[in-house]
N, C-alpha and C positions, 0 to 999 in steps of 0.2 A: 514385700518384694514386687518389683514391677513386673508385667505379664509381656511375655518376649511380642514383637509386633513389625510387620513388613515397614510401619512406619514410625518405623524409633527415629525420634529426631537428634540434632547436636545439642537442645538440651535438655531431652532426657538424657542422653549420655553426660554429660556434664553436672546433672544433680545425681545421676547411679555415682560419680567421682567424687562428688560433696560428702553423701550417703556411707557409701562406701570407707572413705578415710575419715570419719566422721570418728570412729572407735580407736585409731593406733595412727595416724601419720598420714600426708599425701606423698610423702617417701616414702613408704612401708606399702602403699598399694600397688597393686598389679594391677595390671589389663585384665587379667583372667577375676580378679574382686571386681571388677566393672560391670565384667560380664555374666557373673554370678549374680549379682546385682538386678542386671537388667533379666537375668533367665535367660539368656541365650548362648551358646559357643563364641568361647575368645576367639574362632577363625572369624564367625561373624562378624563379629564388632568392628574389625578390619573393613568392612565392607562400608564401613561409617565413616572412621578415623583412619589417619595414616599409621599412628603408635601414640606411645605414651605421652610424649614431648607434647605434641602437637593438640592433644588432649590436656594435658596440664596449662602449657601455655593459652587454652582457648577457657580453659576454667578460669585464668587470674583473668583474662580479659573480662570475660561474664560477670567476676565480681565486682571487680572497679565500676563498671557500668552500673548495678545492683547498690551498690556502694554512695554515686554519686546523684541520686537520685534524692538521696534520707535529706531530712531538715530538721535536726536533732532540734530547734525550740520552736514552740509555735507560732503560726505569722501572724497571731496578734499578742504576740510579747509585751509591746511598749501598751497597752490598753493593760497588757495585765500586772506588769509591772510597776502602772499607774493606780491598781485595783488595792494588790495585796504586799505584805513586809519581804521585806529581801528572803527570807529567811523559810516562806512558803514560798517562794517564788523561785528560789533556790531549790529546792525540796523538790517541788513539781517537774523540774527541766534534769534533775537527778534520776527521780522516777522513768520519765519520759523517756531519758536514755537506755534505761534497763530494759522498759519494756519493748523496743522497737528492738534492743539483742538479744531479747529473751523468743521473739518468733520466728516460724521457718521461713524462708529458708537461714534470715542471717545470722542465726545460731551456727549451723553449719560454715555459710561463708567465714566466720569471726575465725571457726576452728580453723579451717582451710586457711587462711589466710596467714594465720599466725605460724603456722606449723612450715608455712613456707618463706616466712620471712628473713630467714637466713639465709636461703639458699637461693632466692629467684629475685631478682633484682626489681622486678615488675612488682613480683608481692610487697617488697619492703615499699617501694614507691607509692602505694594504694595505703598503707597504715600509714607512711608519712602527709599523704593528701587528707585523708582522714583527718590526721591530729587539727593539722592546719585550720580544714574546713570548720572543725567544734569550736578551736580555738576566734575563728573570724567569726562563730555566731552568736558564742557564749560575750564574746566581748560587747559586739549589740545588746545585750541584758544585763552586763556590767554599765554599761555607758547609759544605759535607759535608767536604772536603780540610782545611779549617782546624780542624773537629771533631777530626779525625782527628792534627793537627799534621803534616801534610804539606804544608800551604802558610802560610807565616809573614804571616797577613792578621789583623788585630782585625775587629770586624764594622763597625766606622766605616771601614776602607779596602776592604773589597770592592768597594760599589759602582762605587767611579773603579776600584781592576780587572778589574772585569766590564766596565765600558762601553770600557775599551784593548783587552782581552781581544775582544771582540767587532766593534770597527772595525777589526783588525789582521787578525780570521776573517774581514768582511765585503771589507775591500780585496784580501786573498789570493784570495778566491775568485772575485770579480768579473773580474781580468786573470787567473784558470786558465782561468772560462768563456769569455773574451774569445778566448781562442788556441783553444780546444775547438773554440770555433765556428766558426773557420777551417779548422778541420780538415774538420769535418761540411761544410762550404761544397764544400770541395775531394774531398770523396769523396761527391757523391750517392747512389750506389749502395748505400752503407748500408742506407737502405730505412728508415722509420717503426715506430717503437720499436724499431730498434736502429741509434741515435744514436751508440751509444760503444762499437759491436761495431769497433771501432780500435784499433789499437795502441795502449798506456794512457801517460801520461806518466807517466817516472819522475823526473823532474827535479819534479816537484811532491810525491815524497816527501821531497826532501831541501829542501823550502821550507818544509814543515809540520815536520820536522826542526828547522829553525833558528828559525823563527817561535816555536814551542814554548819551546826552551830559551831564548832571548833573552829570553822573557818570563820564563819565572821564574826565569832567574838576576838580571833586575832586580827583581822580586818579592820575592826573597831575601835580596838586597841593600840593599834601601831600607828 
């Protein structure tokens, strides 16, 4: 728990909101979980923020920024892509993506955002940007693999397998975070940024294992 302080800024307030709805909803929290969070009186907190609104709304903002920073493959793709088989290449940019939403804070953000994407128009708009941005960089490593003739794609079928490609990495990873977070539930003691100082799952190598090759031996095949 953070230690109360004349100079709580908007975001620490903002990660006490992450924090805090991190366990049951960012519908389900209170200003008073905020400020339980940060250790100081809900009238406090007022002295930061106007309410709750303006504080949820300045969280999706925080995220999206947080958000559009990431570059889920590496900026030397095409060298690696020229390196290694579709197949480790694939594998790698699978990994890659777990692990940048397996750290703090965007474990949290993922929660938060998700939990609000029915209800805030801004949230759903940040997971649709999202999709988009994976979808525009994963296709640079579809179009580099094909360059290459390591993946049997014309440039007219990419995109439908970049968009399979991508809802297949998006549904893997959602139910890996979904059990993650159970874990972190069930071991408090953790302690804040180190979420995933836990025993790692190794049943989710041999997911990204089959997810991988399933895809491009359909890839190969069709």
């Amino acid at each position: 728990m953070a230690s109360q302080s004349k100079g709580t800024t908007k975001d620490d307030i903002i990660r006490a909101l992450l924090n805090a709805s991190f366990s049951r909803s960012a519908g389900s929290t209170s200003m008073s979980d905020v400020a339980s969070y940060l250790n100081m009186k809900k009238a406090s907190l007022y002295n930061h923020i106007s309410g709750r609104d303006q504080l949820v709304s300045q969280t999706v903002d925080s995220c999206a920024d947080y958000i559009r920073q990431i570059t889920f493959i590496p900026g030397d793709y095409e060298s690696v892509c020229k390196k290694y088989s579709a197949q480790t290449v694939l594998k790698g940019i699978t990994e890659r993506y777990f692990k940048i939403h397996e750290k703090d804070p965007l474990f949290q953000i993922y929660t938060f955002i998700e939990s609000q994407k029915y209800f805030d128009e801004k949230a759903a708009s940040i997971v649709l940007e999202e999709e988009k941005v994976l979808e525009q960089q994963i296709s640079l490593v579809f179009t580099s693999l094909a360059d290459e003739n390591k993946l049997s794609l014309t440039s007219q079928k990419i995109p439908g397998a970049v968009r399979w490609f991508c809802m297949g990495l998006r549904t893997l990873l959602s139910d890996w975070l979904l059990e993650r977070k159970k874990i972190v539930m069930e071991n408090p003691a953790s302690g804040e940024g180190e979420l995933f100082a836990l025993p790692q799952d190794e049943g989710i190598s041999q997911k990204v294992d089959s997810f991988v090759a399933e895809f491009i031996s359909i890839i190969q095949s069709s």
